[in-house]
ZAMIDREN-919996 format. One record per residue: residue number from 1; residue in one letter; x, y, z of N, C-alpha, C in turn. Coordinates in steps of 0.02 Angstrom, whole numbers, m for minus. Each point is the difference from the previous one (the first is absolute). Layout:
<atoms>
num residu n_px n_py n_pz ca_px ca_py ca_pz c_px c_py c_pz
NUM a X Y Z X Y Z X Y Z
...
</atoms>
This chain:
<atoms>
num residu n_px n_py n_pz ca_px ca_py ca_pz c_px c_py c_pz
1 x 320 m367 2978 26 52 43 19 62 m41
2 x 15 m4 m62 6 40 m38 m39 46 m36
3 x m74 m16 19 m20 29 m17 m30 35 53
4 x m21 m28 65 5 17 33 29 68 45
5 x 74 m10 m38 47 85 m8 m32 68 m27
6 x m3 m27 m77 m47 31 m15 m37 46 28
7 x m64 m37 21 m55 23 18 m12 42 44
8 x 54 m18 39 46 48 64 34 44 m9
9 x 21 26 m51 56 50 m37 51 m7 47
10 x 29 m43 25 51 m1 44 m2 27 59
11 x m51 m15 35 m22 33 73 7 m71 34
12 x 52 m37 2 6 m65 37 81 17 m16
13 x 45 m7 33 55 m25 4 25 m67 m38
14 x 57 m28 m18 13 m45 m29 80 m50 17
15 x 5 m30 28 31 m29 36 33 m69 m54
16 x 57 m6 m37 m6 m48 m57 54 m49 65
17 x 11 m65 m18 51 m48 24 30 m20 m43
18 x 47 7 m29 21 m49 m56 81 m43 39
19 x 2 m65 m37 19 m38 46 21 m47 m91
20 x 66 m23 21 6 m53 m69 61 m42 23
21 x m5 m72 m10 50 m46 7 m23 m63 8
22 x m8 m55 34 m23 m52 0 m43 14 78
23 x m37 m73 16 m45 26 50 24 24 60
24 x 36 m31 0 52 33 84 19 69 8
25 x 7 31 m71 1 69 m18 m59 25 m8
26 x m54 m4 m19 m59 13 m18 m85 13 50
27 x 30 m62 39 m64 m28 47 m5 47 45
28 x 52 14 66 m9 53 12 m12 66 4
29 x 20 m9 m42 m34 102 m17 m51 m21 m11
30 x m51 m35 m42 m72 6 m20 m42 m13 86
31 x 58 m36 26 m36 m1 89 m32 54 m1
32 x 70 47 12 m11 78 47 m53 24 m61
33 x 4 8 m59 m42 39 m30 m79 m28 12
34 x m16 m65 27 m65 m5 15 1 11 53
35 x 28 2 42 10 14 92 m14 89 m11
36 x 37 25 m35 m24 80 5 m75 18 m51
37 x m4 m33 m37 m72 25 m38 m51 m24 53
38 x 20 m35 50 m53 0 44 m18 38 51
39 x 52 17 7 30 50 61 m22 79 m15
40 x 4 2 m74 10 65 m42 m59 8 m24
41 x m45 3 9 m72 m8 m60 6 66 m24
42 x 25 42 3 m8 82 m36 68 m17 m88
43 x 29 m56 20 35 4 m73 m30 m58 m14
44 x 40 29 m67 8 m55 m68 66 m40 5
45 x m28 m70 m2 79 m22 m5 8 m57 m34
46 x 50 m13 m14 19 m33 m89 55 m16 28
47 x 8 m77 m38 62 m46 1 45 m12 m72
48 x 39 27 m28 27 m25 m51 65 m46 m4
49 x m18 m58 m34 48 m44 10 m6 m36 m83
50 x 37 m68 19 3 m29 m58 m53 m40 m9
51 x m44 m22 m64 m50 m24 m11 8 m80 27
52 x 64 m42 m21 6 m51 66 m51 m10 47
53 x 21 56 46 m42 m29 68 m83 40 m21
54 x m25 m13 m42 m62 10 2 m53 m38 25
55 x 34 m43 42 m62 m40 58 4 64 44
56 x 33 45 21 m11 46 59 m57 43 m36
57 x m35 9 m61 m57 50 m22 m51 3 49
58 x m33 m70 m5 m85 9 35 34 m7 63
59 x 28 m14 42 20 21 54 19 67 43
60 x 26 27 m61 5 51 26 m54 62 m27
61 x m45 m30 m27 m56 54 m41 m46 0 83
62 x m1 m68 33 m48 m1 42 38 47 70
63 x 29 18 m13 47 51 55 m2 63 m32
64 x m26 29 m63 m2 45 m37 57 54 m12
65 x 55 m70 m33 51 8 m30 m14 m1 m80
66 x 24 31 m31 m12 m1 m88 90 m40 m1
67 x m12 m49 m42 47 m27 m32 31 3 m70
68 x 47 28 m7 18 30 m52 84 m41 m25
69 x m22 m54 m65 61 m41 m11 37 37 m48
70 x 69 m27 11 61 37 m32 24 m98 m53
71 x m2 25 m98 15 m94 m10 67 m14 16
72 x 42 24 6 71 2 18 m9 m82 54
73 x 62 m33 m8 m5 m70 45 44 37 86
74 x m18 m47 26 30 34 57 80 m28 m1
75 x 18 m57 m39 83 6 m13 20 m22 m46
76 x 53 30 m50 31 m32 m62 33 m57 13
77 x 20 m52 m39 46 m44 m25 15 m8 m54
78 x 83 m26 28 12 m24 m86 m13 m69 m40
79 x m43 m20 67 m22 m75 m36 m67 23 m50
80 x m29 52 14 m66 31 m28 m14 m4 m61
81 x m52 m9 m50 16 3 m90 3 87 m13
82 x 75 6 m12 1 98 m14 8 m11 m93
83 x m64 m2 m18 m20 11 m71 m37 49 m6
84 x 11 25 m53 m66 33 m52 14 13 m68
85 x m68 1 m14 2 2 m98 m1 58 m36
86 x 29 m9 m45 38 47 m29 m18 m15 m98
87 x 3 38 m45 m19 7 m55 43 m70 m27
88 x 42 m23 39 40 m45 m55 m15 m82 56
89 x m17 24 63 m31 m61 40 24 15 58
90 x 14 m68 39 34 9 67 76 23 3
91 x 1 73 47 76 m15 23 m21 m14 55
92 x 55 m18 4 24 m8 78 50 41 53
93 x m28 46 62 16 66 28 56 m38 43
94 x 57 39 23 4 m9 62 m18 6 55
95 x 8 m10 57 m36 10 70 11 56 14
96 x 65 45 m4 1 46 2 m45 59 m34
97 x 11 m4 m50 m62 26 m49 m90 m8 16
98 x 1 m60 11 m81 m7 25 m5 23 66
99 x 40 6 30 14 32 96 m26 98 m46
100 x 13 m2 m27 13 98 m19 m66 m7 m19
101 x 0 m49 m59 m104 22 m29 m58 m2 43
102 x 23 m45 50 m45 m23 51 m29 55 49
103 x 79 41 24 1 55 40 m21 65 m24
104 x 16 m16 m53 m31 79 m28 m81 3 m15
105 x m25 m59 m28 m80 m34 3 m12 39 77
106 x 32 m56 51 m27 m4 65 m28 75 16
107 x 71 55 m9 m7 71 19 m51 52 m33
108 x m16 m33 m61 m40 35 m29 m73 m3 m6
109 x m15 m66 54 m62 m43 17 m20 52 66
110 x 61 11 21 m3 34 103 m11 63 m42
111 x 34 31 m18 m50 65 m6 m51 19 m38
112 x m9 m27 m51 m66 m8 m20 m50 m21 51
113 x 5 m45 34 m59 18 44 m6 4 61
114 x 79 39 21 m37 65 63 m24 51 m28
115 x 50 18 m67 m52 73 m42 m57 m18 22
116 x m55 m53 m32 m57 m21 m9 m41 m5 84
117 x 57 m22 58 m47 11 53 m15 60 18
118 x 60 33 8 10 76 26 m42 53 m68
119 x m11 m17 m34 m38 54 m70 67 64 16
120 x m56 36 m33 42 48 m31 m1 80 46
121 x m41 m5 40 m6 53 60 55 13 71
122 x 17 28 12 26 3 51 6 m55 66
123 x 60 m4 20 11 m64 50 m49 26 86
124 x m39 m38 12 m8 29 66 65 m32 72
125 x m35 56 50 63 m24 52 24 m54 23
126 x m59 m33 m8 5 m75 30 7 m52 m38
127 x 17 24 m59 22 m82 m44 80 m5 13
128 x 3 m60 m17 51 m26 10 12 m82 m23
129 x 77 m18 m24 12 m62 m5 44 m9 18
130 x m15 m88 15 43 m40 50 11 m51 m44
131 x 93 m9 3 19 m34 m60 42 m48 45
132 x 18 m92 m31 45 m23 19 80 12 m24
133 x 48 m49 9 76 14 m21 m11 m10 m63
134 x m44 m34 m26 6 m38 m85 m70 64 m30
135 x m8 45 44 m43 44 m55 7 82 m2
136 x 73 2 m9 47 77 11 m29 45 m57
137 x m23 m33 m45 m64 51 m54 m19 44 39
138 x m44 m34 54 m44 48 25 45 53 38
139 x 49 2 23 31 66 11 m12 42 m32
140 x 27 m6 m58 14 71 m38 m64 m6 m24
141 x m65 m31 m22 m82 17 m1 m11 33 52
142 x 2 3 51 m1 27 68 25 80 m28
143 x 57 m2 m12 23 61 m2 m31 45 m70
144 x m24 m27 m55 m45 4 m51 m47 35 21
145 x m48 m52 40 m83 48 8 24 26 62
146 x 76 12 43 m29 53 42 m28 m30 60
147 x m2 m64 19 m1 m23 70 28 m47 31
148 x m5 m18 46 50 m11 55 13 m78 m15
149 x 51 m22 3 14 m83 m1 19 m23 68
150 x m10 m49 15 1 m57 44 36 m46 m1
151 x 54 m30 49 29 m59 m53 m27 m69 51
152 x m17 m41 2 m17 m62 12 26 m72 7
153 x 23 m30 40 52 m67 m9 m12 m60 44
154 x m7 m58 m20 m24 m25 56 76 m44 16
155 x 34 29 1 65 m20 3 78 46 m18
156 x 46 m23 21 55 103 1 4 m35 m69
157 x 35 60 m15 21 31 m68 47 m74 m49
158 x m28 m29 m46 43 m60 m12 56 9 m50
159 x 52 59 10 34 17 m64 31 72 43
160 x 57 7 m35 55 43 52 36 45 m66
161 x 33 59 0 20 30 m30 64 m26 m31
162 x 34 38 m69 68 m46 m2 66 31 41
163 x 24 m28 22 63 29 22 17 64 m6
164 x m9 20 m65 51 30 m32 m79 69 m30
165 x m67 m8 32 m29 53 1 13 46 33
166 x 7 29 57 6 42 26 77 49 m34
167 x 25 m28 m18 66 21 m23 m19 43 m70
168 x m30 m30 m35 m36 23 m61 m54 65 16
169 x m51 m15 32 m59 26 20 39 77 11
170 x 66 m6 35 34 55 48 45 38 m45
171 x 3 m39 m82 41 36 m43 m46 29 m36
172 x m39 m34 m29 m42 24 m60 m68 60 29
173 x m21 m12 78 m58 50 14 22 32 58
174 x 75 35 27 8 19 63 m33 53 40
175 x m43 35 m46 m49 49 46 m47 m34 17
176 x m33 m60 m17 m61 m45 17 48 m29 59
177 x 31 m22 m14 27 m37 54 40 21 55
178 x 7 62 7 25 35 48 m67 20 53
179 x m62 7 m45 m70 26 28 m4 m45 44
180 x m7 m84 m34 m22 m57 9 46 m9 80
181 x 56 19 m12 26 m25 58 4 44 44
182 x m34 84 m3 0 64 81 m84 0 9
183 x m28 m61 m51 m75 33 20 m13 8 51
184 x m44 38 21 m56 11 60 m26 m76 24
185 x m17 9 65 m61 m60 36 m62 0 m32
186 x m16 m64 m27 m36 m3 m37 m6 10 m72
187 x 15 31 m15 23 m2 m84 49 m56 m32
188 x m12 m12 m72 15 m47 m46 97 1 19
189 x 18 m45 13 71 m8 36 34 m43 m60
190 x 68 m4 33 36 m64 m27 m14 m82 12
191 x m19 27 53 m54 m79 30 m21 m41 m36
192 x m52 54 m11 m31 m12 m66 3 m28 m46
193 x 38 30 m23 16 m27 m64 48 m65 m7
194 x 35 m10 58 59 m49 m19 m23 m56 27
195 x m55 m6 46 m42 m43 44 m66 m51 m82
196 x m28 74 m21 m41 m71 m40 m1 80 m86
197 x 7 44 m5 m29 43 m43 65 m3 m53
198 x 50 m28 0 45 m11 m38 m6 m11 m70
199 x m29 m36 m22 m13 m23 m51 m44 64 m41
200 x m22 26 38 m41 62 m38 37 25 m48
201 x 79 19 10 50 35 m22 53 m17 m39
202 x m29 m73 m48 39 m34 m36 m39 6 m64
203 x 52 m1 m63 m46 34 m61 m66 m48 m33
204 x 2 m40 39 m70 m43 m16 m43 34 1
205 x m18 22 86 m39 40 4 m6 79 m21
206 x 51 47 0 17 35 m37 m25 43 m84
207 x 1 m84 m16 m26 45 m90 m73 m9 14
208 x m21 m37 25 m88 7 21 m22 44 26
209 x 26 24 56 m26 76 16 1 46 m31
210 x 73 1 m45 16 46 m42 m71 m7 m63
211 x m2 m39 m37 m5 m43 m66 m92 m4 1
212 x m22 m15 48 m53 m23 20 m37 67 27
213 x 16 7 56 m29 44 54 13 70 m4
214 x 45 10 m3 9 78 m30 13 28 56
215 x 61 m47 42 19 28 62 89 2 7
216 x 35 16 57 70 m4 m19 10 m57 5
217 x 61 m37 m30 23 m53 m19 24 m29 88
218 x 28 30 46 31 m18 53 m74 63 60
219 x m13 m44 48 m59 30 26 31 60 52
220 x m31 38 33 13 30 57 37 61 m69
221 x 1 19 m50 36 43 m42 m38 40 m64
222 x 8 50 3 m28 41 m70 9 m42 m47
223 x m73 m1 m60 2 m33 m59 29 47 m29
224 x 37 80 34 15 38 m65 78 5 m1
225 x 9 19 68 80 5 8 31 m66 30
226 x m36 m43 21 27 m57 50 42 18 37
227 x m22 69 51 37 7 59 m64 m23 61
228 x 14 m12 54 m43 m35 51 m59 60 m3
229 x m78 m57 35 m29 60 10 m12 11 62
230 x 33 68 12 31 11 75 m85 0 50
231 x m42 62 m49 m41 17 23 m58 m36 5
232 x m5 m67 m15 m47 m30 m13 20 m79 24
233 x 15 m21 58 32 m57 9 m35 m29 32
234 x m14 m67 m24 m36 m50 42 m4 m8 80
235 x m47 m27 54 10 m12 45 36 m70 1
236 x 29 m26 13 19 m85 22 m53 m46 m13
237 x 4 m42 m57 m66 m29 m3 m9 m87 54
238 x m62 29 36 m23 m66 18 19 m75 m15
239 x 16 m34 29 22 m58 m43 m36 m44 60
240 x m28 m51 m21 m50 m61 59 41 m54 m16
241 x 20 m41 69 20 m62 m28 m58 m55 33
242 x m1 m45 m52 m70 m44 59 25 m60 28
243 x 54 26 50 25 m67 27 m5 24 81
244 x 25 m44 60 6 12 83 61 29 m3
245 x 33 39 63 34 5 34 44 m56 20
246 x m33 m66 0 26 m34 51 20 m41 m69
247 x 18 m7 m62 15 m18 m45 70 15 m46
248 x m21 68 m1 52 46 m26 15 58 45
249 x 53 23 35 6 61 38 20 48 m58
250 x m12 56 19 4 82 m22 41 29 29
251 x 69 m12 m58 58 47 12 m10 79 9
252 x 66 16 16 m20 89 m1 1 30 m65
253 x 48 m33 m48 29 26 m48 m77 m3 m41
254 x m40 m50 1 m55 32 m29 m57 60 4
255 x m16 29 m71 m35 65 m19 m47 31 62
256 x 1 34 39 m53 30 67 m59 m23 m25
257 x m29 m2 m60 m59 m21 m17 m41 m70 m28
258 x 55 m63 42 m12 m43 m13 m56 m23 62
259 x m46 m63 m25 m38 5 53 m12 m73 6
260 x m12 m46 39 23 m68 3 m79 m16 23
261 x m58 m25 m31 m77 m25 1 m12 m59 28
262 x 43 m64 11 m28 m52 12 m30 m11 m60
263 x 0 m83 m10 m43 m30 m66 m36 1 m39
264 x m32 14 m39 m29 m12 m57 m18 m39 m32
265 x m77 m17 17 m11 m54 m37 m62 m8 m31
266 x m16 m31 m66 m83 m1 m13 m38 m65 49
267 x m70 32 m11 m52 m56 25 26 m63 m13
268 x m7 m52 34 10 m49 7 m19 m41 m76
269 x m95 0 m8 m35 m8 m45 25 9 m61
270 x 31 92 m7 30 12 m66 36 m53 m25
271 x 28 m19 49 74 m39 m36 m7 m73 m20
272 x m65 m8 m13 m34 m93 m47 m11 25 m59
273 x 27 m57 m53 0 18 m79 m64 m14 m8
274 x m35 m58 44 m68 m37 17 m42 61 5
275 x m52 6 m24 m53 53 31 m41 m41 48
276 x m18 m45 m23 m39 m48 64 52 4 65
277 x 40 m41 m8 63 31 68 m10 38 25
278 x m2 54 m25 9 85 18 m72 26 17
279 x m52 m28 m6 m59 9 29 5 m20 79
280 x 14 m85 m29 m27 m24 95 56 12 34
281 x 54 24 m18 42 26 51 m5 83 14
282 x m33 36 m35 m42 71 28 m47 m28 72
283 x m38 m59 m32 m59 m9 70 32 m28 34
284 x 73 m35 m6 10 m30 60 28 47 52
285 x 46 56 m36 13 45 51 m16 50 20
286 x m63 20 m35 m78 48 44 m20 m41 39
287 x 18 m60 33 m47 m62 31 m96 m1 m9
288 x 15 15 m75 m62 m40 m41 m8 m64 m31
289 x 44 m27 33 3 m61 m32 56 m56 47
290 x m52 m54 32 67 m49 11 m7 m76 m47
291 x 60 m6 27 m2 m52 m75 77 m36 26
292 x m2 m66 m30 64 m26 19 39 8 m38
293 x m17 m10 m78 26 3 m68 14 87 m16
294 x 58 11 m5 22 75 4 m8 8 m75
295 x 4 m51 m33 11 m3 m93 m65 7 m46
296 x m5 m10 m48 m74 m10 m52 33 m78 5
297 x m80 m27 m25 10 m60 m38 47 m29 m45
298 x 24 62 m47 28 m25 m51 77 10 45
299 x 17 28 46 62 m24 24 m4 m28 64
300 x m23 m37 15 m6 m38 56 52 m58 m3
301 x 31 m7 m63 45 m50 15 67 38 14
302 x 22 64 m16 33 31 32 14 1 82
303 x m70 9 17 m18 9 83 27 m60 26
304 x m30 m69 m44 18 m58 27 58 m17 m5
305 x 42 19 m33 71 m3 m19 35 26 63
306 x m2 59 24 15 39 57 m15 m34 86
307 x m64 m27 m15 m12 m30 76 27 m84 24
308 x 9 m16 m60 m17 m77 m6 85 m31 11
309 x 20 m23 48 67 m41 8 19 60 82
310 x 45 m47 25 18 21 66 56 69 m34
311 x 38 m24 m42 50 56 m28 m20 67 m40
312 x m9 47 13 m20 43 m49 40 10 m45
313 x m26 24 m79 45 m15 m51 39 77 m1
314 x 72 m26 m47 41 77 2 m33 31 m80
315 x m2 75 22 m24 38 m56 60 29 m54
316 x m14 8 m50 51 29 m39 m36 50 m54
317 x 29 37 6 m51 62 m54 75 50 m5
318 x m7 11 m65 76 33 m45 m24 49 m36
319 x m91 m3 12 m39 82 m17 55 30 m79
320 x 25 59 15 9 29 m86 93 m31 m8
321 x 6 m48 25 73 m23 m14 m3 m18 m85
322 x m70 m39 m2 m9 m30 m57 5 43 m72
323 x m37 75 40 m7 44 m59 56 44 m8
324 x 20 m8 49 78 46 m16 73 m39 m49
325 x m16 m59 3 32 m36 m62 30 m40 41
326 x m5 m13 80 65 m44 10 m35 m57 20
327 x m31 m35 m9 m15 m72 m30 m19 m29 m21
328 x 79 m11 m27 12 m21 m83 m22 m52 m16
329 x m4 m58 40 m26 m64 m9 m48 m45 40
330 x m60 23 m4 m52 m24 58 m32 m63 9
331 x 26 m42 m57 m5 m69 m7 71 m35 42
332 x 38 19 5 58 m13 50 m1 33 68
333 x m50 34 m5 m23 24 56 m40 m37 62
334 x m59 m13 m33 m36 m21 8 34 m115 9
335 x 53 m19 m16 16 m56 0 65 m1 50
336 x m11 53 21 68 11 82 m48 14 43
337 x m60 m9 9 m50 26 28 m16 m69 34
338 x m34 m43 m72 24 m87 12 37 m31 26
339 x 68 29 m13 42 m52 48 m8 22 65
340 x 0 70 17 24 2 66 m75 m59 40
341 x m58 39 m48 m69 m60 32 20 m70 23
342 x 41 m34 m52 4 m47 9 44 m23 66
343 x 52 30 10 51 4 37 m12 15 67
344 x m50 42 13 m27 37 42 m64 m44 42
345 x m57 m1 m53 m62 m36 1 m39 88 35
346 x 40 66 10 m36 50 8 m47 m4 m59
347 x m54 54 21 m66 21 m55 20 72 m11
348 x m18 16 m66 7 84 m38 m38 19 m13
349 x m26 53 m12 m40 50 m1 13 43 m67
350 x m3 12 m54 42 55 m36 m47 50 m44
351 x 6 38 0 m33 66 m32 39 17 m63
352 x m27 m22 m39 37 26 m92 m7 77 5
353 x m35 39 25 m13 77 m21 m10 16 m53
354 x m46 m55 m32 m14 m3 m75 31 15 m25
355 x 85 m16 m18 35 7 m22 9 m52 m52
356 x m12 29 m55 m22 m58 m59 35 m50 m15
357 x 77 m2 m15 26 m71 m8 4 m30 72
358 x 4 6 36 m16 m35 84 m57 m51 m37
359 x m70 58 12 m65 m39 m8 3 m72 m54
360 x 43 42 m54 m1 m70 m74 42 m25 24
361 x 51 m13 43 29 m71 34 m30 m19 19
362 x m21 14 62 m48 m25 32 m59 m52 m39
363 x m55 37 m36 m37 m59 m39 34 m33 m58
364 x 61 7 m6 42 m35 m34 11 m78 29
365 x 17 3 70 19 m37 51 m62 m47 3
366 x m62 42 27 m43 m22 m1 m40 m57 m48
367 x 15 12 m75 m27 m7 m81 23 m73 11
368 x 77 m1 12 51 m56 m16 m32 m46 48
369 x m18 m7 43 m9 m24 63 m71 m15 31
370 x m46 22 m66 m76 4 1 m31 m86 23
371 x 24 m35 m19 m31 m63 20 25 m13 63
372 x 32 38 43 39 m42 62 m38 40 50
373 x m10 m22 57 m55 44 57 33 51 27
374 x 73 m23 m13 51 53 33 9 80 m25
375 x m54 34 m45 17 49 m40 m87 23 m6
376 x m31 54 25 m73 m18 m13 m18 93 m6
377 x m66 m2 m65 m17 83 6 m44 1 26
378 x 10 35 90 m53 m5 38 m37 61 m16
379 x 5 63 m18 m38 43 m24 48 51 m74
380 x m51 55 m15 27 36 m52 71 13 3
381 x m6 19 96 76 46 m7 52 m48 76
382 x m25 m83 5 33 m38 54 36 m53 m45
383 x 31 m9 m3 37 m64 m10 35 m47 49
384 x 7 m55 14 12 m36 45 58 m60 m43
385 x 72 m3 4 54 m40 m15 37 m31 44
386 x 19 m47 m21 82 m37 48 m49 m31 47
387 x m43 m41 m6 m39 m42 33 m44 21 57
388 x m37 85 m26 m29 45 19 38 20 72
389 x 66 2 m7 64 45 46 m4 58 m8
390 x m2 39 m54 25 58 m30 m94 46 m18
391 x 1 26 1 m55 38 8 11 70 m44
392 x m20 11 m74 4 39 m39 m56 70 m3
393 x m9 35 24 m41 56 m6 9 70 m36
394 x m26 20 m59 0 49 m37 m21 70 24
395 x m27 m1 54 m76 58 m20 59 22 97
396 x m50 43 38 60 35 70 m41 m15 47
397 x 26 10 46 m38 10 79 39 20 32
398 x m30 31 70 39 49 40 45 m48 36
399 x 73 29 1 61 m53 19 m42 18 104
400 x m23 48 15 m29 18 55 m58 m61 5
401 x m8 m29 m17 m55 m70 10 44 m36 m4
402 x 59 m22 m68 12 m51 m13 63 m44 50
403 x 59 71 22 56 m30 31 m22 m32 70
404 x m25 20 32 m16 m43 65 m28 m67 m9
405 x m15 m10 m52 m10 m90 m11 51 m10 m53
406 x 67 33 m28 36 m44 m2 65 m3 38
407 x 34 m51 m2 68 0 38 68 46 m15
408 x 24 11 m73 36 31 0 m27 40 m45
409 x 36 65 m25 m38 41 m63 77 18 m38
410 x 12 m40 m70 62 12 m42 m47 67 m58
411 x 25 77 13 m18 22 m56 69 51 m27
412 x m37 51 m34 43 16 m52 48 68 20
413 x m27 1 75 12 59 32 m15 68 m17
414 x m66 5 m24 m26 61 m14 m24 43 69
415 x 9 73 m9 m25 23 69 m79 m7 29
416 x m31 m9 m32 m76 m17 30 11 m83 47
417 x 27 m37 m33 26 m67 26 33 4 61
418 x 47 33 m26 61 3 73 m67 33 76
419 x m49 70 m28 0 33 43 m67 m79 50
420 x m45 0 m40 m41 m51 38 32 m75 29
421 x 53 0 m18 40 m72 23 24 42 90
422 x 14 58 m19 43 31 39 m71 14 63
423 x m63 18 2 m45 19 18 m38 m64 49
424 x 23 m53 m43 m49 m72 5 52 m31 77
425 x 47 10 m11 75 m9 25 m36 40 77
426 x 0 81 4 m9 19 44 m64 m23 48
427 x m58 m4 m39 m58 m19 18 12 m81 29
428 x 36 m44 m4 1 m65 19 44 3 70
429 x 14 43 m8 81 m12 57 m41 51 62
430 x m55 27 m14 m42 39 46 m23 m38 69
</atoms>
């Protein structure tokens, strides 16, 4: 696509998405950005995210999206190895410290290559980016090359100002904030800012604009005098949330320019780690294909796992709990899992989220237990334990296939989770 630009000298518009957090943060936006490159055929449009989810590439190339990875992880921990080598060997960083190298990496990855999308010519009218809560970079890039930002959410704002901002905000910038609070209809308000743009104005972000960008340190203000810029003030920026009405209501106190979309979601297909999966479930829902077996071969014992007993089994998927550091012990995890089996005689379902010490319990469990029938490796990424009760799966599938065959769903309460539990909920009770 890039070169593509090129060749075009920029006679196409350019439309970037950038989107960063785990998939619940992530998935949606790459929706809308293939939902509008289809819609849009006169732009260019580009997804930047974290290299992670780089199963969304050929997916979204075939929607003629350019995928553009950021190596940054989509979340720190302090369970994480924060090393590096050094002339005398390993130290060892704090988290804090590797949180700063990481971020400043991350920021210097994002503009390096919007420079690189946008070149070096003039912004045309119609570009624009659409950023999530976890990718406030692109603001002030936005305000860099000179076009318009977007903000994007498939869920409200998860993080609130401190107390004790506005009090500050009202000492240290009172002509901004006197603006902020007589603006005009439609223009950049207090709303605004205290609703989700907050964080813009804390010195994190601050020395980067300054430091980096070569813009004022606090936005909406001269890089020369840092008095507001009266004459040049934003309209109220757009903000999409991708949830119903009938989910979340829309107070007044929120920004005039909030706009409430209904869901967001990718293709069905996208969402198999399986490419075979993700084939015959394209033909199954073009109805090119019928078939009883919704699965490939190689997970058919999955399928059979799901159909097979009058009880459907309960699911459990803890998705990035694992990677965010909080669990700590997945071999005790995984053996409260057992008892309740036993206690119960329910069946489980569980999704590691390739979350690596999960997985090495797991064939840990498995290893110990190799001669007993009760523990078996039914494929690369299935494992079957606890007297094939428990049902181990590495690799994803759309919880939109999977929850209606099971009975209960224990997860980690991420918003992509909550919103299709919440969706599946409405659709049953129809």
């Amino acid at each position: 696509m890039e070169a593509e630009m090129e060749m075009e000298e920029r006679s196409k518009p350019i439309a970037i998405f950038m989107a960063f957090g785990t998939k619940g943060d992530v998935y949606p936006i790459a929706a809308i950005a293939a939902a509008f490159a289809c819609d849009q055929k006169q732009y260019n449009v580009v997804l930047i995210t974290h290299s992670a989810h780089e199963n969304l590439g050929h997916h979204l190339a075939g929607k003629h999206v350019a995928y553009h990875p950021i190596l940054s992880p989509p979340v720190l921990s302090t369970d994480q190895n924060h090393e590096t080598t050094t002339g005398s060997g390993l130290l060892e960083l704090s988290f804090s410290l590797q949180k700063r190298m990481v971020t400043k990496e991350h920021r210097r990855e994002c503009y390096s290559l919007v420079q690189r999308i946008f070149g070096c010519g003039q912004s045309l009218d119609g570009d624009f980016i659409v950023i999530n809560f976890f990718a406030l970079e692109g603001w002030s890039l936005a305000e860099t090359f000179r076009v318009r930002c977007i903000v994007a959410a498939p869920y409200v704002v998860p993080y609130s100002a401190p107390s004790s901002f506005e009090r500050h905000f009202k000492k240290e910038l009172p002509l901004l904030y006197r603006y902020l609070q007589e603006a005009t209809t439609n223009k950049v308000c207090w709303k605004d800012v205290i609703h989700w743009m907050w964080p813009l104005f804390t010195d994190s972000w601050g020395s980067w604009r300054c430091d980096d960008l070569n813009l004022s340190p606090c936005p909406f203000t001269d890089p020369v005098t840092g008095l507001p810029t009266w004459h040049d003030m934003p309209s109220s920026p757009l903000l999409l949330y991708g949830f119903s009405k009938e989910v979340v209501e829309c107070p007044g106190y929120w920004p005039s320019n909030v706009r409430v979309c209904g869901f967001w979601f990718l293709p069905m297909e996208w969402q198999f780690s399986c490419k075979e999966c993700s084939e015959i479930s394209a033909l199954v829902s073009s109805g090119n294909l019928q078939r009883k077996d919704e699965l490939c071969s190689a997970h058919i014992d999955l399928h059979t796992f799901l159909k097979t007993v009058s009880t459907p089994p309960i699911f459990v998927g803890l998705s990035s709990v694992g990677s965010m550091g909080f669990l700590k012990n997945p071999q005790a995890f995984l053996y409260v899992l057992r008892t309740v089996i036993e206690i119960t005689s329910y069946r489980f379902i569980l999704f590691t989220a390739g979350f690596e010490a999960l997985d090495a319990a797991v064939r840990m469990i498995a290893a110990e237990a190799s001669s007993c029938s009760s523990q078996t490796q039914l494929s690369e990424d299935c494992i079957s334990l606890f007297n094939c009760q428990l049902f181990c799966f590495t690799g994803s599938m759309p919880y939109k296939w999977l929850f209606p065959k099971c009975l209960v769903a224990i997860h980690h309460g991420g918003r992509l989770v909550e919103l299709l539990l919440l969706l599946y909920m409405q659709e049953s009770h129809r």
